[in-house]
Structures are given as structure tokens and as C-alpha cells.
MOPAC internal coordinates of N, CA, C and O (Angstrom, degrees):
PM7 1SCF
backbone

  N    0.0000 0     0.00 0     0.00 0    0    0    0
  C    1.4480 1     0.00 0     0.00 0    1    0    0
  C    1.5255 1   108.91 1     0.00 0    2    1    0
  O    1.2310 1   122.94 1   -52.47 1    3    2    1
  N    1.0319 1   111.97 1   127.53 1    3    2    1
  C    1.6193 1   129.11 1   167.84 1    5    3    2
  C    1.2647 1   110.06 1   -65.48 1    6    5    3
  O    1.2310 1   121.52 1   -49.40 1    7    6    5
  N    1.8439 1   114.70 1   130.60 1    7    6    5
  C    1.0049 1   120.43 1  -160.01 1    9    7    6
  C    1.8928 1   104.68 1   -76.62 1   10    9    7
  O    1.2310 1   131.97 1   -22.05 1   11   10    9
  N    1.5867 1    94.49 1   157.95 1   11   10    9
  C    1.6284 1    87.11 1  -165.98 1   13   11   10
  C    1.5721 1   122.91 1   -71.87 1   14   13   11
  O    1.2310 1   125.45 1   166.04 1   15   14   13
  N    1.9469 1   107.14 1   -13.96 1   15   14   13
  C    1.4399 1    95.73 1  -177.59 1   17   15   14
  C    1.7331 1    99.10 1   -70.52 1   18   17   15
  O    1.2310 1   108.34 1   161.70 1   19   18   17
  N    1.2648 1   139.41 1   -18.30 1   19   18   17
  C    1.4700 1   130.26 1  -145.02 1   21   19   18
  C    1.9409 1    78.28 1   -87.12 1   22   21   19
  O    1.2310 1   116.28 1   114.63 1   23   22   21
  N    1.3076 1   124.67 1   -65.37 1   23   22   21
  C    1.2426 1   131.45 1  -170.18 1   25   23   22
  C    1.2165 1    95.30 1   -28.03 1   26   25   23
  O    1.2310 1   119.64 1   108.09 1   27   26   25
  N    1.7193 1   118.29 1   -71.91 1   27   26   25
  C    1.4693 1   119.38 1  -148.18 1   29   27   26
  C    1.9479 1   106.26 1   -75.30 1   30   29   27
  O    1.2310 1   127.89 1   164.99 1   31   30   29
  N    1.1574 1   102.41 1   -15.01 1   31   30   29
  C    1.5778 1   109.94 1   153.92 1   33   31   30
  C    1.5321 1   127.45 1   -42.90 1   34   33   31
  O    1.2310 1   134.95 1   121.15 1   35   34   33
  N    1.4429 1    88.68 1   -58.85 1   35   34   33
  C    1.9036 1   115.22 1  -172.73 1   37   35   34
  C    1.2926 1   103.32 1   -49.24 1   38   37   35
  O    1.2310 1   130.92 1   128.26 1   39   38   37
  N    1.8672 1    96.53 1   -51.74 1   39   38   37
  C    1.4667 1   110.23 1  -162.25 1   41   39   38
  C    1.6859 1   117.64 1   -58.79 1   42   41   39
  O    1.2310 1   128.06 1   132.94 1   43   42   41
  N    1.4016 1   102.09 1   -47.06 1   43   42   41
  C    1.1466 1   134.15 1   152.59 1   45   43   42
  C    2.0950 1   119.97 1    -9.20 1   46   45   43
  O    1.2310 1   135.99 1   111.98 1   47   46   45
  N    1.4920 1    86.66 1   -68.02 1   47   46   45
  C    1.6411 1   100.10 1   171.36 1   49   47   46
  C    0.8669 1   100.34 1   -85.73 1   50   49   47
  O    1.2310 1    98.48 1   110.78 1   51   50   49
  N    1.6671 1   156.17 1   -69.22 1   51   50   49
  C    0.7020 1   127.34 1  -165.97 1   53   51   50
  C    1.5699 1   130.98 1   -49.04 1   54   53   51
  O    1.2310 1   113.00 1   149.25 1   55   54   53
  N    1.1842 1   130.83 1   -30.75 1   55   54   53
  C    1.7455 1   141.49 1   179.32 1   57   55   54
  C    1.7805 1    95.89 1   -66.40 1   58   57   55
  O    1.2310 1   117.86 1   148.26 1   59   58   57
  N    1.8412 1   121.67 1   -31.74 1   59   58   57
  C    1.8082 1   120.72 1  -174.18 1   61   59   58
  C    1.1781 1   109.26 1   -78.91 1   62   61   59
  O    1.2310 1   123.87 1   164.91 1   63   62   61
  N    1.7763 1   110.19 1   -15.09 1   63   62   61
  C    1.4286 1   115.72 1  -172.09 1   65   63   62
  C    1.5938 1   108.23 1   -76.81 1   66   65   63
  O    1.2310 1   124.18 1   136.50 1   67   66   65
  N    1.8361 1   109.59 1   -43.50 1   67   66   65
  C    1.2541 1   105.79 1  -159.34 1   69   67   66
  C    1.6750 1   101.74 1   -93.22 1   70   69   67
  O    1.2310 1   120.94 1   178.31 1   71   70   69
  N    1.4666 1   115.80 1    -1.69 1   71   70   69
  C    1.1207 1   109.10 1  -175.64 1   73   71   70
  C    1.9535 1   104.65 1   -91.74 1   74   73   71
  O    1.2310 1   120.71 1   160.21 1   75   74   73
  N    1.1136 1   116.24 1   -19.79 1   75   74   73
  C    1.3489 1   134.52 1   172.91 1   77   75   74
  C    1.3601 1   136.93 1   -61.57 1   78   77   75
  O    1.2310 1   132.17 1   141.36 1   79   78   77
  N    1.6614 1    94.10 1   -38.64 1   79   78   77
  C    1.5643 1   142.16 1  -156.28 1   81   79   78
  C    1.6981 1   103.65 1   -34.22 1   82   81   79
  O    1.2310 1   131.84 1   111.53 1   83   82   81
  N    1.7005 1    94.75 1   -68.47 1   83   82   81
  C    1.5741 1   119.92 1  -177.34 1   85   83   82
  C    1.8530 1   113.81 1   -64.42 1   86   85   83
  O    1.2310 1   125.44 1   157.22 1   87   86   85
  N    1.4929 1   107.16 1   -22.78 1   87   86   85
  C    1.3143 1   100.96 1  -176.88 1   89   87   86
  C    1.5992 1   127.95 1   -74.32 1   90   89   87
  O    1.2310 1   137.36 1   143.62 1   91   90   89
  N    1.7510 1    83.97 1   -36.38 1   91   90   89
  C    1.3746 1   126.30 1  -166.55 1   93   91   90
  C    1.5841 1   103.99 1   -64.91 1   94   93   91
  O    1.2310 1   128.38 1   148.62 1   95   94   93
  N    1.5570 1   101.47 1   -31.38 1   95   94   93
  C    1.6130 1   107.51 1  -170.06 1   97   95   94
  C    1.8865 1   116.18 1   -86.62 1   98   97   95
  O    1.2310 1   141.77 1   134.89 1   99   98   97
  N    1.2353 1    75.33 1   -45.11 1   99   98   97
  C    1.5523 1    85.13 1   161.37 1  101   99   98
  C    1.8191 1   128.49 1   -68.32 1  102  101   99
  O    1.2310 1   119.29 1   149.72 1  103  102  101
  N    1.2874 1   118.97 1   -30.28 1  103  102  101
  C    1.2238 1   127.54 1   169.73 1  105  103  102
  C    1.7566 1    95.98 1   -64.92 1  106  105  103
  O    1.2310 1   128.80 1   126.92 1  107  106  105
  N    1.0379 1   100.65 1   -53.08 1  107  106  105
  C    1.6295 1    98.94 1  -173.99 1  109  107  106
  C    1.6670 1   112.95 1   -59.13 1  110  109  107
  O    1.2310 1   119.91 1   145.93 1  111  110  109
  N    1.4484 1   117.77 1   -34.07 1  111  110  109
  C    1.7943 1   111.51 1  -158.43 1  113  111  110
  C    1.7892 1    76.66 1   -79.31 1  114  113  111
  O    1.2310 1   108.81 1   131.54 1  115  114  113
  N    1.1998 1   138.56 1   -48.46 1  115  114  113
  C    1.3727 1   130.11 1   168.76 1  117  115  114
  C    1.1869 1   150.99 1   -41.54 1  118  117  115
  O    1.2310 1   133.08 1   147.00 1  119  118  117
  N    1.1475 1    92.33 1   -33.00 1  119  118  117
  C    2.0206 1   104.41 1   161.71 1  121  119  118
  C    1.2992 1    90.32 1   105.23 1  122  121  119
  O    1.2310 1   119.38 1  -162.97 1  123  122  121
  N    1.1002 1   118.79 1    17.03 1  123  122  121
  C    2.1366 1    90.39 1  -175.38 1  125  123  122
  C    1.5021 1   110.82 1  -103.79 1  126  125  123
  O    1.2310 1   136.36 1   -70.05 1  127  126  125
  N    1.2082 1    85.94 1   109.95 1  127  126  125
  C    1.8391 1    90.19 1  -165.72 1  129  127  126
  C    2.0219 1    92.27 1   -75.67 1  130  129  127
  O    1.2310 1   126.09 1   138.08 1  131  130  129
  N    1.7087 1   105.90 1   -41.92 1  131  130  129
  C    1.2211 1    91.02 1   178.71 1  133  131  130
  C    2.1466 1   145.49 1   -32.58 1  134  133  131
  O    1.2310 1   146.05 1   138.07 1  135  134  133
  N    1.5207 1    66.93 1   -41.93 1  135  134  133
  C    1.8305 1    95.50 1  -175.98 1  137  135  134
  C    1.5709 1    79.71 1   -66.48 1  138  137  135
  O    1.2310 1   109.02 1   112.42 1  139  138  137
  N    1.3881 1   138.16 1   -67.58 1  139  138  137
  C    1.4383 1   134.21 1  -132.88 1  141  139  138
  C    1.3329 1   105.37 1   -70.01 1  142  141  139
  O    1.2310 1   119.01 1   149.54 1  143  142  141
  N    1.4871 1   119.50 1   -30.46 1  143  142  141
  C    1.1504 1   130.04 1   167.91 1  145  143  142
  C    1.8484 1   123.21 1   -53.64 1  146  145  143
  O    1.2310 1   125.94 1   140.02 1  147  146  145
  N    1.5061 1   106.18 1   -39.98 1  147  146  145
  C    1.2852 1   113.61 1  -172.34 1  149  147  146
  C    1.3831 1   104.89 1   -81.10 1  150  149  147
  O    1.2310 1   114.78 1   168.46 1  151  150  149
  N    1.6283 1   127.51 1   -11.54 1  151  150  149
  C    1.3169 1   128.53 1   170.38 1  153  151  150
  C    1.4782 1   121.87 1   -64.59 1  154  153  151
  O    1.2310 1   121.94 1   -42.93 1  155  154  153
  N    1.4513 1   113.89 1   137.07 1  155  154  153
  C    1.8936 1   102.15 1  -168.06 1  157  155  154
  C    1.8896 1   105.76 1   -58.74 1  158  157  155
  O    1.2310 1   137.16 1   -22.83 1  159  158  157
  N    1.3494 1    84.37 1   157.17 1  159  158  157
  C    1.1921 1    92.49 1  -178.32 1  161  159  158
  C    1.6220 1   114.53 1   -67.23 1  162  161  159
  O    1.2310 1   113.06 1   143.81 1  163  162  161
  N    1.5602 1   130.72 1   -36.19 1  163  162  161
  C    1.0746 1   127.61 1  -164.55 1  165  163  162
  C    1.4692 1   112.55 1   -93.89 1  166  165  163
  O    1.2310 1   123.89 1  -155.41 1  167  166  165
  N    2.0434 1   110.15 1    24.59 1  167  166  165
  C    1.1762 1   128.78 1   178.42 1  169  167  166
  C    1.9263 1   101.64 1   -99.45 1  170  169  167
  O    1.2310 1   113.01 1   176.92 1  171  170  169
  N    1.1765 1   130.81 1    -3.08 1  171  170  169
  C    0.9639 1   150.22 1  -141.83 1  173  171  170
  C    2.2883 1    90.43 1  -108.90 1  174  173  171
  O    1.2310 1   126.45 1   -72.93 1  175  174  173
  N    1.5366 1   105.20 1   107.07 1  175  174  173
  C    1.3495 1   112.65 1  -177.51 1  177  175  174
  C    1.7572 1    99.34 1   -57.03 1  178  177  175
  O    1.2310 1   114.39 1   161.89 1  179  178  177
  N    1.5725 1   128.23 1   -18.11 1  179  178  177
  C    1.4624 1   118.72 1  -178.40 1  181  179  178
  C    1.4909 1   108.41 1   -60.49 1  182  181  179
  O    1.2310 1   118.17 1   141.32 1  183  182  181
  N    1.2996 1   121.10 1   -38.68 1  183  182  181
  C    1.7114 1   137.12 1  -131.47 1  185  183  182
  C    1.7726 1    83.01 1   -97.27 1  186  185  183
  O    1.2310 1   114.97 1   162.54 1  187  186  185
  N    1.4982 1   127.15 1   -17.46 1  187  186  185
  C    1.2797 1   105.02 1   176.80 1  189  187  186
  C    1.5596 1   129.00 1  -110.55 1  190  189  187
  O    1.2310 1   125.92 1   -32.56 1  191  190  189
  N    1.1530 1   106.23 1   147.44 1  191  190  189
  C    1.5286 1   116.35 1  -162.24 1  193  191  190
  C    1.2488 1   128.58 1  -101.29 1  194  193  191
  O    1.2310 1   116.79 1   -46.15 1  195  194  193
  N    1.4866 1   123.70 1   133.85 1  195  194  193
  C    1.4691 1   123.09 1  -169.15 1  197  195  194
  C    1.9171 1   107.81 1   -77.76 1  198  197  195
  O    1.2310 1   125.45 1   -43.05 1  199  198  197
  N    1.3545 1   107.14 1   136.95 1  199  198  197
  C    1.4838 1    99.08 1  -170.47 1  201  199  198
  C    1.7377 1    98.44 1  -135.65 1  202  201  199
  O    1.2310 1   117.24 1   -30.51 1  203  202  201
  N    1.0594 1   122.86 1   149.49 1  203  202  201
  C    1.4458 1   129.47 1   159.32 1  205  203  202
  C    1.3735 1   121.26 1   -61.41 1  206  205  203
  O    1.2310 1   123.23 1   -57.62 1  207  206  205
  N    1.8955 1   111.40 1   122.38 1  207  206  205
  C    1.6693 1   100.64 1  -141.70 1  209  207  206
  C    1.2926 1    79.37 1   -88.33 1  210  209  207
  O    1.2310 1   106.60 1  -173.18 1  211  210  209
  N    1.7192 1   142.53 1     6.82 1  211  210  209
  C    1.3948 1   113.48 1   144.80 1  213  211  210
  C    1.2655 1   155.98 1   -74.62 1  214  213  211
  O    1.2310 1   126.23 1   129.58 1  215  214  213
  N    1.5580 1   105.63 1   -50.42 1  215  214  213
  C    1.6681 1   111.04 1   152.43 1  217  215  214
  C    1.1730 1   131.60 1   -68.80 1  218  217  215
  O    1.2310 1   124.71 1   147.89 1  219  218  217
  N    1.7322 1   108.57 1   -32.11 1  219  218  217
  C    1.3265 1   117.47 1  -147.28 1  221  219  218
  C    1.6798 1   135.75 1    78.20 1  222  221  219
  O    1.2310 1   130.80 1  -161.46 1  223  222  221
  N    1.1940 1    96.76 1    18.54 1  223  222  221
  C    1.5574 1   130.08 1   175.89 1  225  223  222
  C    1.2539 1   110.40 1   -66.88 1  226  225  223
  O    1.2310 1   119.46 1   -84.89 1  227  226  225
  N    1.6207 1   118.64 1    95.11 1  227  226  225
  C    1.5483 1   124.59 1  -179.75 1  229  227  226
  C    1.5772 1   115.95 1   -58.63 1  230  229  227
  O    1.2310 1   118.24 1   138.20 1  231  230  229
  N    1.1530 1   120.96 1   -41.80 1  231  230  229
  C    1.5444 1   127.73 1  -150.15 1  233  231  230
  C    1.4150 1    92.72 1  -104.50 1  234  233  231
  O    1.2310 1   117.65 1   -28.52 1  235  234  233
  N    1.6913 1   122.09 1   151.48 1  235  234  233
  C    1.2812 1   141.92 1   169.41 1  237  235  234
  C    2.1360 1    89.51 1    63.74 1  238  237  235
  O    1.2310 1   108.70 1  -126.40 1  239  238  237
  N    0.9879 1   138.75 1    53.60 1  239  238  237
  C    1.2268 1   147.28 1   122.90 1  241  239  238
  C    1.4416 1   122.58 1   -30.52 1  242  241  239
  O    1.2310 1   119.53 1   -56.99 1  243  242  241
  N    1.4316 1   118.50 1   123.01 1  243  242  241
  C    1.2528 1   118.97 1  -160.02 1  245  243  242
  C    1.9860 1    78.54 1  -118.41 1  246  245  243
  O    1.2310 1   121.53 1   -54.44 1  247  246  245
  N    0.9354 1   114.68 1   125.56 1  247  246  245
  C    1.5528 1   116.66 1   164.75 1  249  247  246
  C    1.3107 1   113.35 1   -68.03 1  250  249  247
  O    1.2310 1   118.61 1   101.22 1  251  250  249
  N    1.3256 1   120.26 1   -78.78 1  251  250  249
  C    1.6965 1   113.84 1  -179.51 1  253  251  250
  C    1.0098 1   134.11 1   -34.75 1  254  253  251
  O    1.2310 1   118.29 1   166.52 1  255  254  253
  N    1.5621 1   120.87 1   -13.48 1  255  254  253
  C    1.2402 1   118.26 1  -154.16 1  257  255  254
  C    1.8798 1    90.66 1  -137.48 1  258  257  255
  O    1.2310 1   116.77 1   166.12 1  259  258  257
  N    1.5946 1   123.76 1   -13.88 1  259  258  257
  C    1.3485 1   117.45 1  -174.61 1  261  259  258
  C    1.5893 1   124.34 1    53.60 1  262  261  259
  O    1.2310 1   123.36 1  -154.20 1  263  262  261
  N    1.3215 1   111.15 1    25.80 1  263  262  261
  C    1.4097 1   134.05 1   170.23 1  265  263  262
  C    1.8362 1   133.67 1  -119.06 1  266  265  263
  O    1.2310 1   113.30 1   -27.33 1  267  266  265
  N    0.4078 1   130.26 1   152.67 1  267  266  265
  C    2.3242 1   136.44 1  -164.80 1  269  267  266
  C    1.7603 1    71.55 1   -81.85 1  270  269  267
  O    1.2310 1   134.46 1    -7.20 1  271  270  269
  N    1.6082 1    89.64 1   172.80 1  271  270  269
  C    1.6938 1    87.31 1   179.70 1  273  271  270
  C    1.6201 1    95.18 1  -105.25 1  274  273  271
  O    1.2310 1   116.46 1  -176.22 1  275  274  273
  N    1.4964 1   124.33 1     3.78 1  275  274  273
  C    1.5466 1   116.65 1   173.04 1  277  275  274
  C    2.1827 1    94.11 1   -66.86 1  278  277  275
  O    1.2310 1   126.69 1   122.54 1  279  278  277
  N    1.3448 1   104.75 1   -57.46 1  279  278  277
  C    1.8061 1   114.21 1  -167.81 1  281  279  278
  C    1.4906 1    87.66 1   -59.07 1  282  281  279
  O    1.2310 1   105.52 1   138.01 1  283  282  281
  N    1.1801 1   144.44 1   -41.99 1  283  282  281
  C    1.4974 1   143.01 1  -179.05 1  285  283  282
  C    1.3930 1   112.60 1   -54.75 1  286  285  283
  O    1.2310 1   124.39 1   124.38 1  287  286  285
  N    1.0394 1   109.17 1   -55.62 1  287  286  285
  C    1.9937 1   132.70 1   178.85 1  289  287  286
  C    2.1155 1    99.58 1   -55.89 1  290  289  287
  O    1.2310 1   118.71 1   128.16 1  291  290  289
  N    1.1982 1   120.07 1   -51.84 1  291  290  289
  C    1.2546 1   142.31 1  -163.73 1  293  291  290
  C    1.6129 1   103.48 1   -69.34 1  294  293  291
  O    1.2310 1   129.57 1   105.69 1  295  294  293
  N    1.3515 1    99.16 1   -74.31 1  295  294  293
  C    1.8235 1   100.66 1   164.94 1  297  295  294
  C    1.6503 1   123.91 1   -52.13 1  298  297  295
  O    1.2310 1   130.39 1   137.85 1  299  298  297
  N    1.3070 1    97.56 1   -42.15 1  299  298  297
  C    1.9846 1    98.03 1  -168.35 1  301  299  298
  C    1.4961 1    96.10 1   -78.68 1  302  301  299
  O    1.2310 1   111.28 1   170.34 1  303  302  301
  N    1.2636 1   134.02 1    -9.66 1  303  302  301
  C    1.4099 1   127.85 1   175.53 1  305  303  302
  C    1.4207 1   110.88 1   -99.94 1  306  305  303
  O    1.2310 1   112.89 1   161.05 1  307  306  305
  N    1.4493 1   131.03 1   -18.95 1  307  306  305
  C    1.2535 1   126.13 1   142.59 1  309  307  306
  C    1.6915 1   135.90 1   -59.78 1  310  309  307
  O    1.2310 1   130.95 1   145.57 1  311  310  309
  N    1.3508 1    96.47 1   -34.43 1  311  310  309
  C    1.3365 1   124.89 1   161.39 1  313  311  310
  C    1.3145 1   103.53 1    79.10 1  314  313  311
  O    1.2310 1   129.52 1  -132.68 1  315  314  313
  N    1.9007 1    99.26 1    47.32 1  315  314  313
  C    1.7939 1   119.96 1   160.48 1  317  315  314
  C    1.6975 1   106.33 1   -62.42 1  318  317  315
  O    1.2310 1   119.37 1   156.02 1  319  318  317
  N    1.2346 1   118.81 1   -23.98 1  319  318  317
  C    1.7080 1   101.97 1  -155.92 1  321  319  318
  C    1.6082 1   102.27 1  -119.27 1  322  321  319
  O    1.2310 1   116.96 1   -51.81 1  323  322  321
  N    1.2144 1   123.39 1   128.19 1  323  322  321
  C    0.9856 1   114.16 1  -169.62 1  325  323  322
  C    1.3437 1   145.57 1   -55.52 1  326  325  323
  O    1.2310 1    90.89 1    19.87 1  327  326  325
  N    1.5020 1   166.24 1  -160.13 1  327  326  325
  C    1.1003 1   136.20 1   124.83 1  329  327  326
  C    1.7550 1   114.43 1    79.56 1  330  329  327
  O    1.2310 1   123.12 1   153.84 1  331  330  329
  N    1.5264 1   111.62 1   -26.16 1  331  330  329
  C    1.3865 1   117.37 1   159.19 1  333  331  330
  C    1.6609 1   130.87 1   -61.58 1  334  333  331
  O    1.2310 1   116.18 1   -49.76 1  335  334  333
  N    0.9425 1   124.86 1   130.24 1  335  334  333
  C    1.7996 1   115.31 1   179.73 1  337  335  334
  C    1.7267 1    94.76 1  -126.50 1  338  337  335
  O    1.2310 1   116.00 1   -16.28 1  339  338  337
  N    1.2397 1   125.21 1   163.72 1  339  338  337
  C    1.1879 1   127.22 1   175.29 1  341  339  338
  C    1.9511 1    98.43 1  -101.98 1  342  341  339
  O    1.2310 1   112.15 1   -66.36 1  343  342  341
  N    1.0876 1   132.42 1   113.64 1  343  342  341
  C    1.3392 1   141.13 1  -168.71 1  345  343  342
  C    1.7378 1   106.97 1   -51.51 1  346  345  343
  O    1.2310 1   117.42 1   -24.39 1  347  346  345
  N    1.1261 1   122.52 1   155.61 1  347  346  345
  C    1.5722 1   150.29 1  -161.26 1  349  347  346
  C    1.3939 1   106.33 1  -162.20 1  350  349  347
  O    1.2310 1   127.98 1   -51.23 1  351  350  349
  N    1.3446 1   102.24 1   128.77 1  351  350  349
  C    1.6720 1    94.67 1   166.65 1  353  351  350
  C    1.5818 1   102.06 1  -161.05 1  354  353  351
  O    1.2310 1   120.10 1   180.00 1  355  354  353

């Protein structure tokens, strides 16, 4: 489990991102790099990070599935997720 200040960090940008979202886009179809600059930095869609919505496990992120590949490994061997098989050959 990912410690909770890093989570409530994440969470953090993510809420500057979506509150930013519309400004950010419009500064951009405009050219004003100036304005884009004066926008916080942790408003910036780069600065946020994909996490496993179970632990909160940044690294080895499985997109399709929004899980670490340990919570991926855990479910598909219970055979919580559908459409998963554990391979044989």
C-alpha cells in the first residue's frame, strides 16, 4: 500500500487538473504561453500519475484493468476479472 501522504498528493493534482482543465485549454488554442506559465504547476495533466485504485501502487500499472500487476496477478488467479485465464501451453 502506498503511503497515504503520496495518495492524498495524487489526489490533490488530480482535483488542480480538472479544476484548470477549461482554462488551460483555452490559454493553449491562444498561444499564450505567458498565461500558461502563471498556471500552478500541479495543474499541469503531465504532473499526474496513474496508480492502482487498490494499493495505490504507481509502477507496473496495467491500464485496462486500473490495477499494479501484483492486484492483477491476485484477482486473475482467483478468477475475479473476467475473460482472464492463467496461460498453459
Amino acid at each position: 500500500m502506498a503511503k497515504k501522504s503520496i495518495l492524498a498528493r495524487d489526489a490533490k493534482r488530480a482535483k488542480m487538473h480538472a479544476q484548470y482543465a477549461e482554462k488551460r485549454a483555452e490559454l493553449k488554442a491562444a498561444g499564450d504561453l505567458e498565461g500558461l506559465h502563471k498556471l500552478p504547476r500541479n495543474s499541469s495533466p503531465t504532473r499526474l500519475k496513474n496508480r492502482c485504485s487498490e494499493t495505490g501502487r504507481g509502477r507496473a500499472y496495467m491500464r485496462q484493468f486500473g490495477l499494479s500487476r501484483l492486484s492483477f496477478r491476485e484477482h486473475a488467479s482467483k478468477g475475479e476479472i473476467p475473460g482472464v485465464t492463467k496461460a498453459s501451453w
